[in-house]
C-alpha positions as CSV (number, residue, x, y, z in Angstrom):
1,X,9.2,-30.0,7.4
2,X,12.5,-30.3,5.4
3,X,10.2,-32.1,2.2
4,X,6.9,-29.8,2.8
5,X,10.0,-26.6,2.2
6,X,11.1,-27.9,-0.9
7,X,7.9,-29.1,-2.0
8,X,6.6,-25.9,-1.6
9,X,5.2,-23.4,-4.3
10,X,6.8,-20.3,-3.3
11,X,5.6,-17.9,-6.8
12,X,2.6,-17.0,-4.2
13,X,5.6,-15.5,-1.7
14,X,7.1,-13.6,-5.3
15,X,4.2,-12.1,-6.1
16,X,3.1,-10.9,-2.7
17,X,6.4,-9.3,-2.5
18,X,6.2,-8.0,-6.1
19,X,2.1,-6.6,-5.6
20,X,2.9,-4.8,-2.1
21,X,6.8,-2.9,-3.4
22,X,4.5,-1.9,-6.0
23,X,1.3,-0.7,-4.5
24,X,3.6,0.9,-1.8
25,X,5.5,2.6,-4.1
26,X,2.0,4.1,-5.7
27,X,0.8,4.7,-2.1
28,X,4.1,6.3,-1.5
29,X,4.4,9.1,-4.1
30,X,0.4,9.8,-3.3
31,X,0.6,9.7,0.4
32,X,3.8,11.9,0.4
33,X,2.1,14.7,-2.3
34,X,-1.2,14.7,-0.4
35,X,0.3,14.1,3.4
36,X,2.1,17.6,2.1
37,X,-0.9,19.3,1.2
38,X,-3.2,18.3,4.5
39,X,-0.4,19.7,6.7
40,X,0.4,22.4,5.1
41,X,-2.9,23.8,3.4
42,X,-6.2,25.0,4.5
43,X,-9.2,24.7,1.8
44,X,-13.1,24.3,2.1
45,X,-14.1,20.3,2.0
46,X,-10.3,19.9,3.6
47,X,-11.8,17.4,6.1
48,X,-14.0,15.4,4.7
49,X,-11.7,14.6,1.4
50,X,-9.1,13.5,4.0
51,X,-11.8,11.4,5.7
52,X,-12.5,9.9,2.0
53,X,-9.5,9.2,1.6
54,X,-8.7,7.8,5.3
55,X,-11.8,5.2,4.5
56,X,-10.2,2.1,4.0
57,X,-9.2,1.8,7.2
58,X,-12.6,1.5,8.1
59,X,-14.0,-0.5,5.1
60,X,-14.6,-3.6,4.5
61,X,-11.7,-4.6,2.1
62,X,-14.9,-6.6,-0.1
63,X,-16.4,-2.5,-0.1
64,X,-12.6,-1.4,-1.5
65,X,-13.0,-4.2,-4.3
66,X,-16.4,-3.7,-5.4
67,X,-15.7,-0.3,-5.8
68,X,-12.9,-0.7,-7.6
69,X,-15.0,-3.3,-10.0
70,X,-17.7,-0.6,-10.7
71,X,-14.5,2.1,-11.2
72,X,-12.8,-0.2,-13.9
73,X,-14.4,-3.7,-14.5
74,X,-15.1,-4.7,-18.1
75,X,-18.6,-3.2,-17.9
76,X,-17.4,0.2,-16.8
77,X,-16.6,3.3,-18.9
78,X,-13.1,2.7,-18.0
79,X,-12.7,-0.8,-18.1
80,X,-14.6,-0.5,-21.8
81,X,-12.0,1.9,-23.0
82,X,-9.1,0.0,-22.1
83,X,-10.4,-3.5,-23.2
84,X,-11.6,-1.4,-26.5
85,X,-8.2,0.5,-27.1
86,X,-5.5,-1.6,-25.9
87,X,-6.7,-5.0,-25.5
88,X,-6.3,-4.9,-21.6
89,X,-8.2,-5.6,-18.3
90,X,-7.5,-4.8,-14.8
91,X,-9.6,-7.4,-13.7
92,X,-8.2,-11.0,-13.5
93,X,-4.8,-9.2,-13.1
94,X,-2.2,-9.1,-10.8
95,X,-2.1,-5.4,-12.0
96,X,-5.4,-5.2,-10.1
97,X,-4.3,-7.1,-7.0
98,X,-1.8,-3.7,-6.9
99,X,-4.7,-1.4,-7.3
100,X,-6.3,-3.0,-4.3
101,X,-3.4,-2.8,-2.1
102,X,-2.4,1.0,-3.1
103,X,-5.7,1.8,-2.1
104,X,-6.1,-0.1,1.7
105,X,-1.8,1.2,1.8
106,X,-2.8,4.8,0.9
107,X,-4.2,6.0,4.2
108,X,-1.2,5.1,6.7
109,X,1.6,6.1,4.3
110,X,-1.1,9.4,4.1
111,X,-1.5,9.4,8.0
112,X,2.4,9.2,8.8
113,X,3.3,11.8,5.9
114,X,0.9,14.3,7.2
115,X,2.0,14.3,10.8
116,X,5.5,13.5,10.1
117,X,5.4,17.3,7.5
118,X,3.6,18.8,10.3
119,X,6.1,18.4,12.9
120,X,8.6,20.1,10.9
121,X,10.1,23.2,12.0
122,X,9.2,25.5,9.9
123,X,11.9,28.7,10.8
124,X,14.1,26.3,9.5
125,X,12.4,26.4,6.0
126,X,12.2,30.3,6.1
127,X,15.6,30.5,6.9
128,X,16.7,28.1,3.8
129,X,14.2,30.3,1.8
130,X,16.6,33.7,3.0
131,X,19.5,31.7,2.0
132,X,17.9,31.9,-1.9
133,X,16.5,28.3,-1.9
134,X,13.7,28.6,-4.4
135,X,10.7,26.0,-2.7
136,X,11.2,23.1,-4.4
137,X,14.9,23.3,-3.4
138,X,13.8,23.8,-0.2
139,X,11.1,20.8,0.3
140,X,14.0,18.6,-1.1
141,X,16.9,19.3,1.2
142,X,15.0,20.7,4.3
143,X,11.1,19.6,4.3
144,X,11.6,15.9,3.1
145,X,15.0,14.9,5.4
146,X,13.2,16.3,8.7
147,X,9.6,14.3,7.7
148,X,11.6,10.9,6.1
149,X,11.6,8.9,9.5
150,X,7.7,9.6,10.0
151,X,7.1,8.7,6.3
152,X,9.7,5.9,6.4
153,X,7.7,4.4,9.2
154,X,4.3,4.5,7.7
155,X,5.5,3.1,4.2
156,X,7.1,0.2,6.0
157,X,3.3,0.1,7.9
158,X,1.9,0.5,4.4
159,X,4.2,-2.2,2.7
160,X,3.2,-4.8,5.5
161,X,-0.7,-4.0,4.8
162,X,-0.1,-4.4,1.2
163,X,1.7,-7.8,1.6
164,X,-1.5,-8.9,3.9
165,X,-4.1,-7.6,1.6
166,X,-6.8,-10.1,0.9
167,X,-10.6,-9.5,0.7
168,X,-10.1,-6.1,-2.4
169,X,-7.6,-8.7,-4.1
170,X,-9.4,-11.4,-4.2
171,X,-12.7,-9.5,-5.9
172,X,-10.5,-7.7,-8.4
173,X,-7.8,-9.9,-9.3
174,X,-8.9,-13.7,-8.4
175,X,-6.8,-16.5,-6.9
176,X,-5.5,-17.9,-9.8
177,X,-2.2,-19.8,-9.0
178,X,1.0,-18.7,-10.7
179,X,-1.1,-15.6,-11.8
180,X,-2.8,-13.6,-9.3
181,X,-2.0,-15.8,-6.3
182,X,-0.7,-13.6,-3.2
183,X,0.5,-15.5,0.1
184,X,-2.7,-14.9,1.8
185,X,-5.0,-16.3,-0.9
186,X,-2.9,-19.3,-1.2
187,X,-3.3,-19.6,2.6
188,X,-6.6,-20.0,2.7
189,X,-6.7,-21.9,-0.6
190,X,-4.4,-24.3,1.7
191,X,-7.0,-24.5,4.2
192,X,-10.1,-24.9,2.0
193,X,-7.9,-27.9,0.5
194,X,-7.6,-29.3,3.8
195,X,-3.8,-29.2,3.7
196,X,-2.9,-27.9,7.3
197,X,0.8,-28.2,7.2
198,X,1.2,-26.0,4.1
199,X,-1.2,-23.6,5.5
200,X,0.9,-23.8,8.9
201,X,4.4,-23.2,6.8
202,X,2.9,-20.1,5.2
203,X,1.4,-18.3,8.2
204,X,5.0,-18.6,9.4
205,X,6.5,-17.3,6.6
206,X,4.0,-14.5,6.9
207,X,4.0,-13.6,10.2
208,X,7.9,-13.7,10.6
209,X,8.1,-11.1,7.8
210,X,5.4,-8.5,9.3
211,X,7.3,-9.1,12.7
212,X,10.6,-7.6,10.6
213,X,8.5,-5.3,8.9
214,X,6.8,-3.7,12.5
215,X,10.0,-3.5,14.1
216,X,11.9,-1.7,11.6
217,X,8.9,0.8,11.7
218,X,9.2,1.0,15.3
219,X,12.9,1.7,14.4
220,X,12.3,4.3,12.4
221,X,9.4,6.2,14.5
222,X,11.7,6.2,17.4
223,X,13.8,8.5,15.7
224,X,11.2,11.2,15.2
């Protein structure tokens, strides 16, 4: 085991860490904005955009990548302009791989936020709003504190998804090693190879990191 360690390619392990803090960070900022708005707002199509937007969960993460293909492969309006204008592609990219993994992250950061804002108190807002807090003030030093366990929680949920995201990845960014590689693709490159120990070393690695990961949300929700 000592010689498989250092033998061992870890740049899959890098990127999977880089891809998920950045698709959880995208998921983050959307989750919290929208998680806001479905707890707080009432508007005709209310349910079925949050069902939309709850689909991944559902979906088959190949469904999440194909429509992200169709959205911004090379052959799409998008994908076009932006291999037209500045020489770029999503597809083949780790950048894509980050896509992928906001998108499947999205719905429990979305989930968490929405119940986490919806379990605040809100006479304590109305009485920060007769103290002469304007709104914004108000979502910052009352709204967000109160909600930040709940959100906490589902980011760390989110984070963990993102880290095991395989199926969307592999359609929109590839398993290309030292490139697009995440630890899950390089597991079951490992396995397709036939090497079984490497495989074995990785699905330890992974698993002891969404342990962490599920009981520091646990952590967290507890203090709801």
């Amino acid at each position: 085991m000592p010689a498989l360690l250092a033998a061992t390619d870890w740049s899959p392990l890098t990127l999977s860490l880089k891809v998920a803090f950045v698709a959880t960070l995208l998921a983050l900022l959307a989750g919290v904005a929208l998680g806001w708005v479905f707890a707080r707002k009432r508007f005709p199509g209310r349910t079925v955009l949050e069902a939309v937007l709850m689909l991944p969960l559902v979906l088959p993460p190949t469904v999440i990548g194909y429509a992200i293909l169709v959205a911004a492969g090379r052959r799409s309006p998008l994908g076009a302009w932006l291999r037209e204008h500045l020489d770029y592609s999503l597809i083949f990219n780790w950048h894509g791989a980050v896509i992928a993994s906001a998108v499947v992250a999205l719905p429990l950061v979305l989930k968490s936020a929405s119940a986490a804002f919806a379990g605040v108190d809100r006479t304590l807002e109305q009485a920060a709003g007769t103290l002469g807090q304007s709104r914004f003030s108000t979502f910052v030093r009352v709204t967000l504190p109160l909600a930040w366990p709940g959100i906490l929680a589902g980011t760390l949920l989110a984070f963990a998804r993102a880290m095991g995201e395989f199926g969307a990845s592999l359609m929109v960014a590839g398993s290309i090693p030292g490139q697009t590689q995440t630890l899950s693709m390089a597991i079951y490159d490992a396995v397709q190879a036939g090497h079984g120990d490497l495989a074995l070393l990785l699905v330890i690695v992974t698993s002891a990191l969404s342990i962490a990961i599920l009981v520091a949300s646990n952590r967290y929700l507890s203090l709801r």
